[in-house]
C-alpha positions as CSV (number, residue, x, y, z in Angstrom):
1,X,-78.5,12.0,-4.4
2,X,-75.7,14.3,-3.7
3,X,-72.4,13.5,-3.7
4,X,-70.1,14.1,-1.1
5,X,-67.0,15.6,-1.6
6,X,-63.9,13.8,-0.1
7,X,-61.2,15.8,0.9
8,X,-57.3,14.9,2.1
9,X,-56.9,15.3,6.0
10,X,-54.4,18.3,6.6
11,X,-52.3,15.8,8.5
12,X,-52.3,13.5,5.9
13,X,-51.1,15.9,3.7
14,X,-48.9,16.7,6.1
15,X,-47.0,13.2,6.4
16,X,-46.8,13.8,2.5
17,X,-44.7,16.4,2.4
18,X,-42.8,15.3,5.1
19,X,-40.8,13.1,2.4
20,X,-40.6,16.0,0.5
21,X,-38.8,18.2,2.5
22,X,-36.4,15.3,3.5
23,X,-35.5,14.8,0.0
24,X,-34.9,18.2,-0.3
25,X,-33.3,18.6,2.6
26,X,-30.9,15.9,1.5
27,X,-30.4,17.6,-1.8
28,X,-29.4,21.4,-0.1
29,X,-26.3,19.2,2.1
30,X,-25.4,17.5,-1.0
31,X,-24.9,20.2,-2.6
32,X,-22.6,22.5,0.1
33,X,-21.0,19.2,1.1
34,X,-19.7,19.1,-3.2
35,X,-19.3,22.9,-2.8
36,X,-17.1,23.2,0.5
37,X,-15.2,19.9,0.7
38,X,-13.3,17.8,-2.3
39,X,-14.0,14.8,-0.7
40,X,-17.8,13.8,-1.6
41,X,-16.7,14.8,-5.5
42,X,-13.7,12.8,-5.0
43,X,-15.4,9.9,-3.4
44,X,-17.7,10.0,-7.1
45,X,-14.5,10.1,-9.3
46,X,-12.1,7.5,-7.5
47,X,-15.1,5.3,-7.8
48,X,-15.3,5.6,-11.5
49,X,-11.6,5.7,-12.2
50,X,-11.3,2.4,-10.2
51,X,-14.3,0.8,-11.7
52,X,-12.2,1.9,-15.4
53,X,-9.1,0.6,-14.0
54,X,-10.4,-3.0,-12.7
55,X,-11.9,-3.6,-16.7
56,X,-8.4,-2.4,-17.9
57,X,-6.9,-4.9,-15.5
58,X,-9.2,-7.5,-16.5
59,X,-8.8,-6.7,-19.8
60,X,-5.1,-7.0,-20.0
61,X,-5.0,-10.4,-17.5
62,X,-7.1,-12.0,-21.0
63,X,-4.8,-10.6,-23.3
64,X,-1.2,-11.1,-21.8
65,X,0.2,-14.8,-20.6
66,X,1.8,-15.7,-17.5
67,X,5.4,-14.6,-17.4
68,X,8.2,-16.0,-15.5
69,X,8.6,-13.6,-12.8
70,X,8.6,-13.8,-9.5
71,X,6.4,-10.8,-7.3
72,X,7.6,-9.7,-4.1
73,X,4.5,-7.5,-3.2
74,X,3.9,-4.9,-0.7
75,X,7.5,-4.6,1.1
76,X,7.2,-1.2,3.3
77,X,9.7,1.6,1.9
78,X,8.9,4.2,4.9
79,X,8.9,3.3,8.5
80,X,5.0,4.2,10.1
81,X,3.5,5.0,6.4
82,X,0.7,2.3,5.8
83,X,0.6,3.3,1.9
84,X,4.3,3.3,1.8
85,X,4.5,-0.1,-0.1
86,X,5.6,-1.3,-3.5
87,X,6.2,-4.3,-5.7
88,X,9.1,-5.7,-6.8
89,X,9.0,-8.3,-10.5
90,X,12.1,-10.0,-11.3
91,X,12.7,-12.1,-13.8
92,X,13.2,-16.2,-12.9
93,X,16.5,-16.4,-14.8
94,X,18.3,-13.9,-12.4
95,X,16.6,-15.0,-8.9
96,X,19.6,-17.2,-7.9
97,X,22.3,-15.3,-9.7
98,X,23.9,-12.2,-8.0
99,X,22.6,-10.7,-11.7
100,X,22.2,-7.3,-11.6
101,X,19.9,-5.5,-13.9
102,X,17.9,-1.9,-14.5
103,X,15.2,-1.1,-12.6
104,X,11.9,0.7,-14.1
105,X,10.4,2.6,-11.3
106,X,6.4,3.1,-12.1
107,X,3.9,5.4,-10.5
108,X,0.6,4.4,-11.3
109,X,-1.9,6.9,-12.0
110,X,-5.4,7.5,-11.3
111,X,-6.0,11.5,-10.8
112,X,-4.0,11.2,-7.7
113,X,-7.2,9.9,-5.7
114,X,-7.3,6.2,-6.7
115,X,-5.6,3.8,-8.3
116,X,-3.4,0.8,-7.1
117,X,0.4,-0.5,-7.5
118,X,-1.2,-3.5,-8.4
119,X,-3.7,-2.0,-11.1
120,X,-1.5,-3.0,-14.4
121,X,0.2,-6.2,-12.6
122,X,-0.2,-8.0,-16.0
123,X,2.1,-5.2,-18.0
124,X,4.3,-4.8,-15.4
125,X,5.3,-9.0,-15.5
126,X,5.7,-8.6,-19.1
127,X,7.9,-5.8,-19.1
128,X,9.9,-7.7,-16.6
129,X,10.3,-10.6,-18.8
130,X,11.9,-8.2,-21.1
131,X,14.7,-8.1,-19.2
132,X,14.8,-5.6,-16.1
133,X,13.5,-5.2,-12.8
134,X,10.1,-3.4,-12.8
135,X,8.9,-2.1,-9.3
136,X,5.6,-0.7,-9.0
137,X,5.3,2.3,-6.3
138,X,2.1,2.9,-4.4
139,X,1.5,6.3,-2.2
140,X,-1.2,7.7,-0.6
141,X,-3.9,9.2,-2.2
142,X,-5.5,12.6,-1.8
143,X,-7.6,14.3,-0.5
144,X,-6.5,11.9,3.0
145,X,-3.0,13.4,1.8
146,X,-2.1,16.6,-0.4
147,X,0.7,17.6,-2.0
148,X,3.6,17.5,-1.4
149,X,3.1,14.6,0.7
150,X,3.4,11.6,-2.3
151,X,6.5,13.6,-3.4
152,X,8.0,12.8,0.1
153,X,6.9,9.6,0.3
154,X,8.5,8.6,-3.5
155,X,11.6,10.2,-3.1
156,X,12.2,8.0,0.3
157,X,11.0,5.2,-1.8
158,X,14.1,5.6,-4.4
159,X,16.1,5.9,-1.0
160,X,15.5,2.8,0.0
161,X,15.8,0.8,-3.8
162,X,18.8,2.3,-3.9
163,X,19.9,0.8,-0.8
164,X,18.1,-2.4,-1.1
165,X,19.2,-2.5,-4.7
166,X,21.3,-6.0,-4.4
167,X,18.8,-7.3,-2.6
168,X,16.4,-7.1,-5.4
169,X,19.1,-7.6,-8.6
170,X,19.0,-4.0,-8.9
171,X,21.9,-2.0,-10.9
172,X,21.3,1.1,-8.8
173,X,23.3,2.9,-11.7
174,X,20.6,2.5,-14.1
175,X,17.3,3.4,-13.2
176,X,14.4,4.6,-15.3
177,X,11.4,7.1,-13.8
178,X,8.1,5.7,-15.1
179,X,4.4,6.5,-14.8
180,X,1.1,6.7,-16.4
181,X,-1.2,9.7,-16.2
182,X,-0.6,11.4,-12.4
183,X,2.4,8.7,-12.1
184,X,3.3,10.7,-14.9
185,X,3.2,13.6,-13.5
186,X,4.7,12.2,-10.6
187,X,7.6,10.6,-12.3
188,X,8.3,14.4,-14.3
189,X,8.2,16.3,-11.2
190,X,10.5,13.6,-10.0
191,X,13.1,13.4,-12.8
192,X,13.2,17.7,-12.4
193,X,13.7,17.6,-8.6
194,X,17.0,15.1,-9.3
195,X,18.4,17.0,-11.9
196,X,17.7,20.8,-11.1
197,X,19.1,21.6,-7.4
198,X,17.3,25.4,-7.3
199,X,13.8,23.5,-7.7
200,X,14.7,21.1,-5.2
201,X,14.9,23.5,-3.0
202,X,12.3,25.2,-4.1
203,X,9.8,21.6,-3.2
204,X,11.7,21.1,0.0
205,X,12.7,17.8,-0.7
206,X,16.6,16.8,-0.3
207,X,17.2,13.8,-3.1
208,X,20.3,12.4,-1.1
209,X,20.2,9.0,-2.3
210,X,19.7,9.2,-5.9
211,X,22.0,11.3,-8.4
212,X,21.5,12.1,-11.8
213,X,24.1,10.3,-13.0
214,X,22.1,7.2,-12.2
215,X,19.0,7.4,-14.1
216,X,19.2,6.3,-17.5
217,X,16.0,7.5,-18.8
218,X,12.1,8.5,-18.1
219,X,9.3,6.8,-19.6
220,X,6.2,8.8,-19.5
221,X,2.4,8.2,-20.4
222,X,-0.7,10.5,-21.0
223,X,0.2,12.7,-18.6
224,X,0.3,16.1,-16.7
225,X,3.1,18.4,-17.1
226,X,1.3,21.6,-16.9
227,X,-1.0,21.8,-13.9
228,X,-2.5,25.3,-14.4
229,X,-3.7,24.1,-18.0
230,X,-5.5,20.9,-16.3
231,X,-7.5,23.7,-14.5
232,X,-8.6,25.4,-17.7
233,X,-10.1,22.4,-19.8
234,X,-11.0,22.3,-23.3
235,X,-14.4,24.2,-23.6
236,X,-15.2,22.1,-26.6
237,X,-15.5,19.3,-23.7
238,X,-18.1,17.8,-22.1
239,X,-18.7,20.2,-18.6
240,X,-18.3,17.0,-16.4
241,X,-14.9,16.5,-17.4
242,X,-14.3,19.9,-16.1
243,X,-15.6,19.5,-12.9
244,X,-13.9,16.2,-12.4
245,X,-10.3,18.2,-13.0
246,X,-11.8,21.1,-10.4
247,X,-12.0,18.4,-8.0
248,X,-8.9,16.4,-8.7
249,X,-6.6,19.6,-8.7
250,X,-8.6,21.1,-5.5
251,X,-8.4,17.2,-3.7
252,X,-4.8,16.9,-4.6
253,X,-3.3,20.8,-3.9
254,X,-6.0,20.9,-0.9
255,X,-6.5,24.4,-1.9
256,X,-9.8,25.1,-4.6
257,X,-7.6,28.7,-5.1
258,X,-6.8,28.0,-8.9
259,X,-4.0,30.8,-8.9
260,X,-2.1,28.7,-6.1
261,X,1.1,29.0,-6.5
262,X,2.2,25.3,-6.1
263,X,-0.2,24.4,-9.3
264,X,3.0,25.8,-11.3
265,X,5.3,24.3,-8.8
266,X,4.2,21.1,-9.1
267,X,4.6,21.5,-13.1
268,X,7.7,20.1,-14.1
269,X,7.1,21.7,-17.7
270,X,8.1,25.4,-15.9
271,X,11.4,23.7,-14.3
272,X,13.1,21.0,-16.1
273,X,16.5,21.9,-17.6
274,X,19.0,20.5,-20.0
275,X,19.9,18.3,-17.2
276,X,16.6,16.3,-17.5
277,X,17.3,12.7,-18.1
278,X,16.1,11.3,-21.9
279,X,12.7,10.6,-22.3
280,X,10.0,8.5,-24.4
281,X,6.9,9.9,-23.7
282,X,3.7,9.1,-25.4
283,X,-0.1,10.4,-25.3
284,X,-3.5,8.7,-27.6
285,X,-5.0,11.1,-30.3
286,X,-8.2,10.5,-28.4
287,X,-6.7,12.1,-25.0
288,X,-7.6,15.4,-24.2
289,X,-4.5,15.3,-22.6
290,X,-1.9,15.2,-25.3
291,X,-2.6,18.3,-27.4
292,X,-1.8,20.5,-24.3
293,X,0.4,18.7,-22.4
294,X,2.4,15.7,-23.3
295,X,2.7,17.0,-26.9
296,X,4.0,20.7,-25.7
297,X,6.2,19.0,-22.8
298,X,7.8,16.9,-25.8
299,X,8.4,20.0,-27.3
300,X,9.7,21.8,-24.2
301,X,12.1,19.2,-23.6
302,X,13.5,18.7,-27.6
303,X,14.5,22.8,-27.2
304,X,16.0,22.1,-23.9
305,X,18.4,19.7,-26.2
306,X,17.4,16.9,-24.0
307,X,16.9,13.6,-25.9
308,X,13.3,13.1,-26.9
309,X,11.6,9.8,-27.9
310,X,8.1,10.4,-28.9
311,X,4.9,8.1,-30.1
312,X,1.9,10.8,-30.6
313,X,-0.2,9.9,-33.3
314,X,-2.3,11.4,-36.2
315,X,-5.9,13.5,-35.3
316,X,-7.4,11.2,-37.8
317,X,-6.1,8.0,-36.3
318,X,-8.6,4.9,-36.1
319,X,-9.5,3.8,-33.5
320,X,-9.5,6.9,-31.7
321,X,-6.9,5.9,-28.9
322,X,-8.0,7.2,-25.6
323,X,-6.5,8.0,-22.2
324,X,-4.1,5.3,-21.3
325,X,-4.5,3.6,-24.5
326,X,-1.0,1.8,-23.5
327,X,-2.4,-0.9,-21.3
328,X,-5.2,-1.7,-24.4
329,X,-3.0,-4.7,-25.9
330,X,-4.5,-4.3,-29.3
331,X,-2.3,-3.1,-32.7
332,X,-1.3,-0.1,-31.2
333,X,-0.9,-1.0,-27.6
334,X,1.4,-3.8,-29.1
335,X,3.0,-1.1,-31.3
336,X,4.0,1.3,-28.2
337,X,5.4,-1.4,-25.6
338,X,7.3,-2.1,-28.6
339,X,8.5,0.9,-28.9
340,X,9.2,2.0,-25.2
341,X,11.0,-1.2,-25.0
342,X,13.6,-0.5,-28.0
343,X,13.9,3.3,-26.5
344,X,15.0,1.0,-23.1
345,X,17.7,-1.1,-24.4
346,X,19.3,1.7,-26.5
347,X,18.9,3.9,-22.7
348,X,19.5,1.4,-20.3
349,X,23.0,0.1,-22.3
């Protein structure tokens, strides 16, 4: 009895590869789309930096208690600018009293695509249970907006504390720059623009409403003070992490051009002068981050003569304390609020 042979029908084999060739159609546009636009890579990273930052912000709501404070959330700081909002925690004790007390401004962070004003809500209520005004800035994130445009948008927003300040028990005379990673960054780029005319200039952004005179100090936390050193990671790193600064730089300057000039103009390592205000600025032993910036920015700033506050910690430390270790509430997240809140009441006196 023979056997006969079965064979496939060409147009089944056909409809087989049809799937194929979809799949690898879809792969091919993947591919340019990552290649010619920041926004599918930055889509991929602002959903992992805010999946890290809603387990932070769980984190700390188990760790910290309730404080006394009352939140006045999203008041609009810029007339037709939907992410032009912040938050404003003051303590109970001063609500009813014409009590006026410093004000720590904070720019979150969050690789300046993601990240929320309300993010670290928990630290911020303690910190204003410590006696001062904390209010929390939010402002839009790239790549819907690229630089300079956040700069614009935070300088109007210490226009408008500054005239609000009595409103919200602030003392207008003592205000303090803070932020965490690209707040940090932020807040630096800030702090130079106040106190060094030639580079405000230089930004294009007129800071009529605040004057040096009136910030008492800078607080800043694993963050970026040399741009054109975020673009040049550590080879000794994992390759993701150097595509994920690629794409944050490229989403943020809206240029992929590494040699763009505003890289080093948005680094307020090349700019600050003796004029900058004093500053506690910190960074974990685990960041990549601190060995080649907040460390030599520390460093930068001490020659300047300008007052330096540091909290870096040994290579060897344990546990290895990574990016943003501040908002971990364990030994040493205790240990450096403590600290950034004794370098406060010395600056804020």
């Amino acid at each position: 009895m023979n056997k006969r042979k079965h064979h496939t029908p060409f147009y089944r084999k056909k409809l087989f590869l049809w799937p194929v060739g979809i799949v690898l159609c879809l792969a091919i546009a993947i591919v340019i789309a990552f290649r010619v636009s920041p926004w599918p890579g930055a889509l991929v990273i602002r959903y992992v930096f805010n999946k890290g930052g809603h387990k932070t912000l769980v984190a700390m709501q188990k760790a910290l208690p309730s404080y006394p404070v009352t939140v006045t959330k999203d008041v609009a700081y810029r007339q037709n600018d939907k992410d032009a909002r912040l938050d404003v925690y003051v303590p109970n004790n001063v609500r009813n009293t014409t009590s006026e007390l410093p004000a720590i401004v904070w720019t979150h962070g969050g690789g300046w695509l993601s990240g929320n004003k309300s993010d670290d809500a928990p630290y911020f209520s303690r910190l204003a249970n410590q006696g001062y005004i904390v209010v929390a800035l939010n402002y839009s994130l790239a790549p819907g907006k690229t630089y300079p445009y956040a700069v614009h948008q935070i300088n109007d927003a210490f226009t408008f504390i500054v005239s609000h300040a009595t409103q919200y028990h602030i003392n207008a005379s003592k205000l303090v720059l803070a932020g965490d990673s690209a707040g940090a960054q932020l807040s630096s780029q800030m702090a130079t623009i106040y106190t060094n005319p030639a580079y405000a200039k230089l930004v294009g952004t007129q800071p009529a409403a605040l004057k040096p005179r009136q910030i008492a100090a800078v607080i800043l936390y694993c963050g970026i003070y040399k741009m054109d050193k975020l673009t040049q990671p550590n080879p000794a790193l994992p390759k993701i992490i150097g595509w994920g600064t690629d794409v944050t730089v490229w989403a943020y300057t809206g240029s992929h051009d590494l040699s763009n000039p505003v890289i080093k103009q948005m680094s307020a390592f090349y700019h600050v002068t003796k004029s900058f205000p004093k500053t506690f600025i910190s960074g974990g032993n685990g960041d990549a981050l601190t060995n080649v910036q907040s460390i030599p920015f520390a460093e930068e700033l001490n020659a300047l003569g300008v007052p330096v506050t540091t909290l870096f910690y040994p290579a060897n430390h344990q546990p290895s304390l990574p990016h943003e270790y501040q908002f971990t509430f364990n030994a040493d997240g205790e240990m450096a609020f403590g600290k950034m809140t004794n370098f406060l009441q010395t600056a804020t006196q």
